[in-house]
C-alpha positions in Angstrom: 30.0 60.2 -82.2 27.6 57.4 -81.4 26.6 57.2 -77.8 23.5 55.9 -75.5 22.5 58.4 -72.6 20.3 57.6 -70.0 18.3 60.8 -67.6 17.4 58.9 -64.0 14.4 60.5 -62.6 16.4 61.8 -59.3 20.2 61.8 -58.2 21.6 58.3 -58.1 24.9 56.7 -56.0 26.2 54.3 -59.1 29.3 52.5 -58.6 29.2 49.6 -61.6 28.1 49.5 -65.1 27.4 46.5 -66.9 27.4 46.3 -70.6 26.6 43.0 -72.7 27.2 42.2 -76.1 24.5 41.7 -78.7 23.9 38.2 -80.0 26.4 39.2 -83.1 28.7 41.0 -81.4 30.5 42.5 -84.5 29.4 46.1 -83.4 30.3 46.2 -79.9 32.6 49.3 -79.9 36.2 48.8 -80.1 36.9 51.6 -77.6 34.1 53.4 -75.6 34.0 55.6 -72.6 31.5 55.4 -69.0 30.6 58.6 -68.3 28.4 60.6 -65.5 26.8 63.8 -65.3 28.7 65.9 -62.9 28.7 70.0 -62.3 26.9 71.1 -65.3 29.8 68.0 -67.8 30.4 64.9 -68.9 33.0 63.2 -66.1 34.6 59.4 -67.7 34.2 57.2 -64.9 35.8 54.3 -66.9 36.9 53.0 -70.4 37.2 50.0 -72.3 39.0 48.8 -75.3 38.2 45.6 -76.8 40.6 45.6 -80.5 39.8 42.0 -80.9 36.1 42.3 -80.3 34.1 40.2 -77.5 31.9 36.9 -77.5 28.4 36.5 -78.5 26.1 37.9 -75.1 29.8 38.4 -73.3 29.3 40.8 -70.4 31.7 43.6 -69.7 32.1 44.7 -66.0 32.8 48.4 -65.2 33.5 49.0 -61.7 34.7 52.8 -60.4 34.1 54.7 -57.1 30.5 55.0 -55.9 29.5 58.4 -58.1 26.4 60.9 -57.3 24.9 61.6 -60.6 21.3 61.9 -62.7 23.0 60.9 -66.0 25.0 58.4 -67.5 26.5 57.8 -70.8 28.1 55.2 -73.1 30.1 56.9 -75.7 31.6 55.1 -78.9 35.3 56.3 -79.7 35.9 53.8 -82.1 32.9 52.2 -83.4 33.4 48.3 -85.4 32.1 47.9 -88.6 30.8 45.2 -91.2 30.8 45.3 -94.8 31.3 49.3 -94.3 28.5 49.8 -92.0 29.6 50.9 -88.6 27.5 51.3 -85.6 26.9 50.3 -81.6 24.9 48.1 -80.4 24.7 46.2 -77.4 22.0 43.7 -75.8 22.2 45.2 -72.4 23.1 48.4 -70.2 22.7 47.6 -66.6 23.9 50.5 -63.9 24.1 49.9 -60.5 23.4 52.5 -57.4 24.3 51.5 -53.9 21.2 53.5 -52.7 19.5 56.9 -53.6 21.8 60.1 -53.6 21.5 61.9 -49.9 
């Protein structure tokens, strides 16, 4: 299971995520799940599923209900592969809060 996680150094509000496709976008992951840090597990937020793969730099907007959390996670589910190499990677991971977590 291939995944990026990010720790934030206090409680966040986040309500988007933002991922963008690397230059050659032949590994952006064919299916992948958003997920926050919630009660002690891992809660998907959203999910995406691109079978035909996406554009060169292409931008992929996540948008789900304003979330409290201190982590946040992109996991792979389906990873796409070249010439039997298989991995993610992406140009960009934006997330963004509304305002600090009360």
């Amino acid at each position: 299971e291939a995944f990026f996680e990010f720790t934030f150094d206090q409680e966040v509000k986040l309500q988007s995520v933002v991922l963008t496709a690397s230059k050659d976008a032949t590994f952006f992951p064919k299916k992948y799940t958003v997920e926050v840090w919630q009660d002690g597990e891992w809660v998907v937020v959203a999910e995406g599923k691109h079978a035909t793969g996406v554009e060169s730099f292409e931008t992929i907007v996540h948008d789900f209900e304003e979330t409290a959390t201190g982590k946040l996670r992109i996991v792979a589910k389906e990873l796409n592969g070249r010439d039997g190499e298989y991995r993610m990677e992406l140009a960009e991971i934006s997330a963004f809060s509304t305002k600090k977590a009360e």
